[in-house]
N, C-alpha and C positions, 0 to 999 in steps of 0.2 A: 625833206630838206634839200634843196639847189646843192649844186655839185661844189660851187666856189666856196659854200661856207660850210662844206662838209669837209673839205679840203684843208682850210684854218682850223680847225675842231681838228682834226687829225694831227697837221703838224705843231699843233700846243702838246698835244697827245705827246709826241715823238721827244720833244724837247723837254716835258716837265714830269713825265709819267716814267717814260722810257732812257730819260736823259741820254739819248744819242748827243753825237756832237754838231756844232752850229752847222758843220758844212755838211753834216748827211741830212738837217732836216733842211736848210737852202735846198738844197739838191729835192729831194723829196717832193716840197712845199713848188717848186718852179715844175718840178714835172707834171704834177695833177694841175697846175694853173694853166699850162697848157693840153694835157686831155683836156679842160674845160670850154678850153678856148675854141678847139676843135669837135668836141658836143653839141655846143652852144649850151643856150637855158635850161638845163634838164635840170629833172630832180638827179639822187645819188641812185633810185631806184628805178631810174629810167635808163643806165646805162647798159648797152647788152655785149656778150663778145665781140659780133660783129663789128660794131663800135671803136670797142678795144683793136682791134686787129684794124680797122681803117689808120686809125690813130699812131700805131706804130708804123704800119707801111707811108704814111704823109712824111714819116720821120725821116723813111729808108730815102723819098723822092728829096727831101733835102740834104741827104748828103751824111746823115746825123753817121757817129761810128759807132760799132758794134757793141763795143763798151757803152756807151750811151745808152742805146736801145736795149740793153739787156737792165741796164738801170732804172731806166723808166716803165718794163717788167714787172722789175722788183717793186718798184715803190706801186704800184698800181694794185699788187697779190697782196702785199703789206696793206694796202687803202682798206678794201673793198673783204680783209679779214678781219678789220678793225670793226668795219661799218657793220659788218654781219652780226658779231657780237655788241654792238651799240643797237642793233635791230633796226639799222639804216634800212637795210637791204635782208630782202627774206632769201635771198638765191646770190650766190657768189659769183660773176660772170667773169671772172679772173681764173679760175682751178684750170680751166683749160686754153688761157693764153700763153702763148709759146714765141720764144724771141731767140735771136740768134747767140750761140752760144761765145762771152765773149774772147775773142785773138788774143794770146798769150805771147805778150812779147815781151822782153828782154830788158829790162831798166838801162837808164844811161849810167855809168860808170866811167871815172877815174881812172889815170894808172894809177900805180904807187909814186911814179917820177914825178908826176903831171900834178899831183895833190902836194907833195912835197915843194915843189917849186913855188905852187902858188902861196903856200901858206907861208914861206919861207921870204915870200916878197910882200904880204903882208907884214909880217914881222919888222920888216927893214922899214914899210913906209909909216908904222907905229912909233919906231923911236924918234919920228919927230917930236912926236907930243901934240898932235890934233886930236882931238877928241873922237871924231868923228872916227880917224883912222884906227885908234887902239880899238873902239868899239869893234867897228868892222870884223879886226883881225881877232876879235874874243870871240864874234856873233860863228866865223868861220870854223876857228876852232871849235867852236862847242859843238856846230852842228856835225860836222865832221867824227870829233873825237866823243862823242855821247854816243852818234848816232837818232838823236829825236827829232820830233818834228819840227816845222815850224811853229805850230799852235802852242806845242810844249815848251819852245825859245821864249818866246813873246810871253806868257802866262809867269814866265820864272819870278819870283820874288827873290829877294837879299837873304831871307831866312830860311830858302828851300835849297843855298849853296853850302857848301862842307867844301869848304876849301883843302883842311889839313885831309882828310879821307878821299880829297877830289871825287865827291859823290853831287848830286843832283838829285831833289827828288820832283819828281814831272809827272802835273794831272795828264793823263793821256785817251785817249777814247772811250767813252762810257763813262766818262769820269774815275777812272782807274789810275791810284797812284803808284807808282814803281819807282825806286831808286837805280839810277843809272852813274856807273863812274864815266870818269874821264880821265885824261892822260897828264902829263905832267906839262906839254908842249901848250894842252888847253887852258890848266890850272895856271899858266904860269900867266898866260896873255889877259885872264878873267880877273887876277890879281892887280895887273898892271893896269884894267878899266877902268876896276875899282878905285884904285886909289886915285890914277892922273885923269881921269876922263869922266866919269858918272857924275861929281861933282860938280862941275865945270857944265853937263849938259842940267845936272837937274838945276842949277840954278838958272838959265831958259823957262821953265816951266811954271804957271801960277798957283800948283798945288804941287805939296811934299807926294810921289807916290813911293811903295814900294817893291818897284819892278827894278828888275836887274839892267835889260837893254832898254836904253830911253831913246826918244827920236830926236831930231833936231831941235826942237821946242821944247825938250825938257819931260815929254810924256811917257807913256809907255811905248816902246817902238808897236808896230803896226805889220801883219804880216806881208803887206804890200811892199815895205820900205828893204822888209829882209828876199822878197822875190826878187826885186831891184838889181839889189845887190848882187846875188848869188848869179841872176841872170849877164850882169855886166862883169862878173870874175872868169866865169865857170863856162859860159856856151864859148868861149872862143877854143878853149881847152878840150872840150869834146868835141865841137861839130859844131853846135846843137843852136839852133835859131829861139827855140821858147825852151829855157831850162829853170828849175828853180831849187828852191831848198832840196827838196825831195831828191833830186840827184847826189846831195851829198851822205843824207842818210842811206841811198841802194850803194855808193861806192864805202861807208864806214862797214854797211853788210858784208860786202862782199869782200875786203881788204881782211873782216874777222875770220872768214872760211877760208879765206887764201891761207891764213895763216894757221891753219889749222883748229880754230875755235869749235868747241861742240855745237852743233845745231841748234840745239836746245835751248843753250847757254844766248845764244844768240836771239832766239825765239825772247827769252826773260828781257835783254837787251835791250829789243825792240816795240818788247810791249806789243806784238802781236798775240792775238786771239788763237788762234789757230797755228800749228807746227805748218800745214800747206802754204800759208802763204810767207812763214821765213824760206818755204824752201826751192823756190823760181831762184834765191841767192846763190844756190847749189848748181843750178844751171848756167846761171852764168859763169862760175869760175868753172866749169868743164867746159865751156865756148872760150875762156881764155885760154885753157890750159889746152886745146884744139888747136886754137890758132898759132901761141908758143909753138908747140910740135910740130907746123907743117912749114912753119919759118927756118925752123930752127936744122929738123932732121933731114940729113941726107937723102932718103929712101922715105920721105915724108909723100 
């Protein structure tokens, strides 16, 4: 079987077998299209280390980052353990590719002041009564105050809210559902959507849905529309030239640990897999609570 359409065989695999989520078989499914690219016509069983190892270095010559290249790794050792047990391939030529381990840096974060101002200036431009505006300021809050993704925003239905409980419950990776609260600041802006704003947009739209955040048109908002957003609130606040949702779930992280939240607790929170990766949030607030100290003490 040609490498291209072992590559679609694989990431239907990933998506209907394995129900990972859209953006890890995207990801996955674009990586093997380019090994392909860079093999040319081969079969799956034509492929060798060497190969393998040209293909990630062509990545290193364009510049591709560390993260990258250790993803296209992954999905490569993933491919080619699949194929073996499909009987693509008699010899795994992946067990011994080796890719750069990847740079562990630091999420972008929030202060407490910085997050407060903003949301607090959303608020204010809500009580006009734009639709558009109260949305925003709900879409902010949740992501904030929940902590979820953006996939988990966009995915929300009307009957996955508990308003009185201010809970949420969000398909989250693997298709894994978790109930997540939220705060009263969120619950309160999610109320005031619903009532003056959701209306008002879902009649825009040519079908009834039942999504919570809808787009201009009346549809389901779109992840693009909430990166938008967060990237035209939130980068002037940090720094940051490309920022998106994602930064407001690392500062709802780490605002929990500031505050003395269990790990754990936080781990449930966030619908992470693994306790290692809520706990880079632990690093950061000892990078805050470092720099605090060397501002602050005398003898610092």
């Amino acid at each position: 079987m040609e490498l291209v359409r072992a590559a679609e065989a694989f990431a239907e695999h990933l998506e209907k077998v394995r129900r990972l989520s859209p953006a890890t078989v995207k990801a996955y499914r674009s990586d093997l299209r380019d090994l392909a690219a860079s093999a040319g016509p081969v079969p799956v069983d034509g492929i060798d280390l060497e190969m393998l190892r040209d293909w990630l270095w062509r990545a290193t010559q364009r510049g591709d980052a560390r993260s990258t290249l250790a993803r296209r790794a992954a999905a490569a050792r993933s491919f080619f353990s699949w194929a073996q047990e499909e009987g693509l391939v008699e010899h795994d030529p992946s067990l011994r590719l080796i890719a750069p381990k990847k740079g562990r840096t630091l999420p972008t974060v929030a202060s407490h002041d910085a997050m407060s101002g903003l949301l607090d200036l959303h608020r204010v431009n809500a009580e006009s009564g734009d639709p558009i505006a109260l949305r925003d300021h709900a879409i902010l809050e949740l992501l904030y105050g929940a902590g979820i993704r953006v996939s988990e925003l966009c995915g929300l239905d009307i009957d996955d809210l508990d308003l009185d409980r201010g809970t949420a419950k969000v398909l989250g990776k693997g298709s894994k559902e978790r109930v997540v609260p939220y705060g009263s600041p969120a619950r309160d802006a999610v109320s005031a959507y619903l009532r003056r704003a959701r209306p008002a947009l879902a009649a825009r739209g040519s079908a009834s849905t039942p999504a919570v955040m809808l787009g201009a048109r009346g549809g389901r908002i779109g992840p693009r529309t909430v990166y938008s957003l967060v990237a035209r609130v939130l980068g002037p606040i940090v720094g940051a030239e490309t920022v998106g949702p994602h930064a407001l779930r690392h500062t709802a992280a780490t605002h929990l640990l500031d505050g003395g939240a269990d790990l754990r607790a936080v781990q449930e929170i966030l619908g992470h897999a693994s306790l290692g990766t809520t706990q880079i949030y632990t690093h950061v607030s000892a990078e805050r609570l470092t720099a605090t100290y060397k501002l602050a003490h005398p003898r610092a």
